[in-house]
N, C-alpha and C positions, 0 to 999 in steps of 0.2 A: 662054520663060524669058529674063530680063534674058542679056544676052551677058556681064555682069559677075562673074555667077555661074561662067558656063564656065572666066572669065580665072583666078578663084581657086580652083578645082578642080585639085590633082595628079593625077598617074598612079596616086597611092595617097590612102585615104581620109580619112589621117591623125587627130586627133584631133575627139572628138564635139564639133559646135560649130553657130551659127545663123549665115546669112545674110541681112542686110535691104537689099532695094534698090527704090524707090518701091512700097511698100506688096507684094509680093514678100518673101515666106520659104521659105526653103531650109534644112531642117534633115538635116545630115549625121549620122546615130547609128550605132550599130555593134549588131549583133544578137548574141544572147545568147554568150558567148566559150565556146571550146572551151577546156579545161585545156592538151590536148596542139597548139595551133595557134598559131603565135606573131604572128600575122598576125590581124587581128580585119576579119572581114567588113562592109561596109558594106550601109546600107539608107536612101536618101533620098526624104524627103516635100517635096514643094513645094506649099503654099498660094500662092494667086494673091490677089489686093485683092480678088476678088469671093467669097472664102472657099472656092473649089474646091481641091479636093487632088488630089494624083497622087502617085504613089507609084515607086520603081525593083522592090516585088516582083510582086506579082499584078497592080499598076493599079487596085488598089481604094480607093485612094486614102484618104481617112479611114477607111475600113475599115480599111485596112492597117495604119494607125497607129494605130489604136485594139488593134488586135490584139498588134500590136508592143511595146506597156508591158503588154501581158495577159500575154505571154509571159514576160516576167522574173519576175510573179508566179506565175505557175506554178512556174519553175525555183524559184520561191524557197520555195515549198510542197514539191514535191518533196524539196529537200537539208532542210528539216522533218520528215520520214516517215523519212527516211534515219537520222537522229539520235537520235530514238525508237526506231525498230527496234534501233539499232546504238550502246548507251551504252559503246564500249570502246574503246581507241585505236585500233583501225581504221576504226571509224565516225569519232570525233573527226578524225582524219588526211584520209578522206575525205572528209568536209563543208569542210572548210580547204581543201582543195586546189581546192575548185569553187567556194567560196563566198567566196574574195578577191579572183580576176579576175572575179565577179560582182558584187561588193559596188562596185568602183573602177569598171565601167561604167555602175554604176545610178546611181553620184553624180555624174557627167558627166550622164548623160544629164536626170537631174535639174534642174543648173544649167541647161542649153539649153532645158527644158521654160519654167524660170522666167522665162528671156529671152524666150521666145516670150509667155509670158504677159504681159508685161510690153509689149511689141512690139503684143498685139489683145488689151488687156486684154477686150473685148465677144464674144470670142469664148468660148462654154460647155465648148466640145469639150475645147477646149487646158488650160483651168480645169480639170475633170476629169480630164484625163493627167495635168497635171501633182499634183495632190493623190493621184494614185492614186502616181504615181512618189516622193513622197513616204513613203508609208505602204509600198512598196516597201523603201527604201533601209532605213527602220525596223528593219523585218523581217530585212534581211540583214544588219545590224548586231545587231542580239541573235544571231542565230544565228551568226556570225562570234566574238562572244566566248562565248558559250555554249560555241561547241567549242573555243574558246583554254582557257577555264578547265577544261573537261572535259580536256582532254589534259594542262594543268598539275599538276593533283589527282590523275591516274592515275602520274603522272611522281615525285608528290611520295610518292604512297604507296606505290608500289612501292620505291623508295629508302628511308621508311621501317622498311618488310620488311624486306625487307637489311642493313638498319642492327638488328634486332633479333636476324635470324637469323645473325647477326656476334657480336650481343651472347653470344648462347647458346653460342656453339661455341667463345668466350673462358671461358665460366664452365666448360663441360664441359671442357675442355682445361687447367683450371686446375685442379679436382677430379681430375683423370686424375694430374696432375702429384705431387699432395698423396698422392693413396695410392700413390704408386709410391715416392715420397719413407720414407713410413712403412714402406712392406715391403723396402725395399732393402736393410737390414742384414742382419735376416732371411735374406735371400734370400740375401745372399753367406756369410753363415757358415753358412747349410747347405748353400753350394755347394761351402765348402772343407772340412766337415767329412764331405762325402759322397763324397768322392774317394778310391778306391781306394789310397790312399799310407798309409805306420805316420804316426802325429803324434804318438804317443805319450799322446792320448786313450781307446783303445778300450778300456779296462781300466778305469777310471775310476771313481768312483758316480754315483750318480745326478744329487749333489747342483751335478755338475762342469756337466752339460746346463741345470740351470737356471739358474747364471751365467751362461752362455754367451748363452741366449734374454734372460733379463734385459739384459746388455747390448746385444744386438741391440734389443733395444723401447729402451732409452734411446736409444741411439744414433738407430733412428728417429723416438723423439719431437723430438731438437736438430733430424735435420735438417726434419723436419713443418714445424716452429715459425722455423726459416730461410728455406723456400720459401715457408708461407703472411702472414712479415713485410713490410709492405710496402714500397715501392721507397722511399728518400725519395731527390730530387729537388733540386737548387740550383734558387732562385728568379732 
């Protein structure tokens, strides 16, 4: 391997990117990210002028790397299956949470594919990755807004709800209001007229109880007609 290569390599793997030094590529990628890993594993392929690969995982060299862009398609069929199984904001939340540090490594890894292609346009291998990592990144961007807008829609409709089941507990509350408004006269003049004191009613006729209820229904028809007028309001 160029010694130029070793000179630009850190102690960390830093961002996905291509090395070219006489006919020599060094592609530094990062393998599929962990949610809870804040540190993104490295995996490097080196092609050599004479089109041999090697690899940093098993040594299979173009195998490896061929395997390597398989893999994100997997992951990316996977949180697919996830999404379907699970249309609810637990699923939506869980697909988001694996499927944006997915989505930001696949479009790196994408560009670097494109440099390389670009780098041995003759080579089939690399043309393939890289179309395949294309049709990748695709994929993890529909399912990336699929679950944005899934969880958006669940967000909006539940609020909604809320906002209806708000509406109703106004209307019943405001009904509740209106008949207590109506019996409330009622209800105090048979409160005071049912109390054990002389008023100098009890002897009375008949005719004295139905003034009495008469004006209790008028009275709660003012205030019925009070409570159910509406507010008005300065502009």
């Amino acid at each position: 391997m160029p010694a130029e290569f070793l000179q630009r390599l850190g102690e960390k793997p830093g961002r996905q990117r291509l090395m070219e030094e006489e006919g020599h590529l060094l592609l530094v990628l990062h393998k599929i990210p962990k949610a809870d890993a804040e540190e993104r594993e490295p995996i490097l392929f080196w092609r050599t002028p004479k089109g041999e690969w090697q690899s940093t995982d098993s040594g299979a060299g173009l195998g490896d790397f061929k395997e390597h862009v398989s893999a994100y398609d997997r992951a990316g069929d996977q949180l697919d299956r996830i999404l379907r199984a699970n249309p609810n904001p637990d699923g939506y939340f869980q697909v988001l949470q694996q499927v944006t540090p997915l989505l930001r490594a696949a479009k790196n890894m994408t560009g670097v594919l494109q440099q390389e292609r670009e780098a041995v346009p003759e080579d089939r291998n690399i043309l393939l990755a890289r179309d395949e990592a294309v049709e990748i990144e695709r994929h993890l961007e529909l399912l990336h807004a699929e679950s944005l807008h899934g969880l958006n829609y669940m967000v909006a409709s539940r609020a909604e709800q809320s906002a209806r089941q708000g509406e109703q507990l106004v209307v019943s509350s405001h009904r509740l209001n209106l008949l207590v408004a109506l019996c409330l006269p009622a209800t105090a003049f048979a409160s005071v007229l049912g109390m054990n004191v002389r008023h100098g009613l009890e002897n009375q006729d008949t005719w004295v109880f139905w003034v009495v209820l008469s004006a209790a229904i008028v009275m709660g028809v003012i205030i019925f007609a009070m409570v159910a007028a509406p507010i008005k309001t300065k502009k």
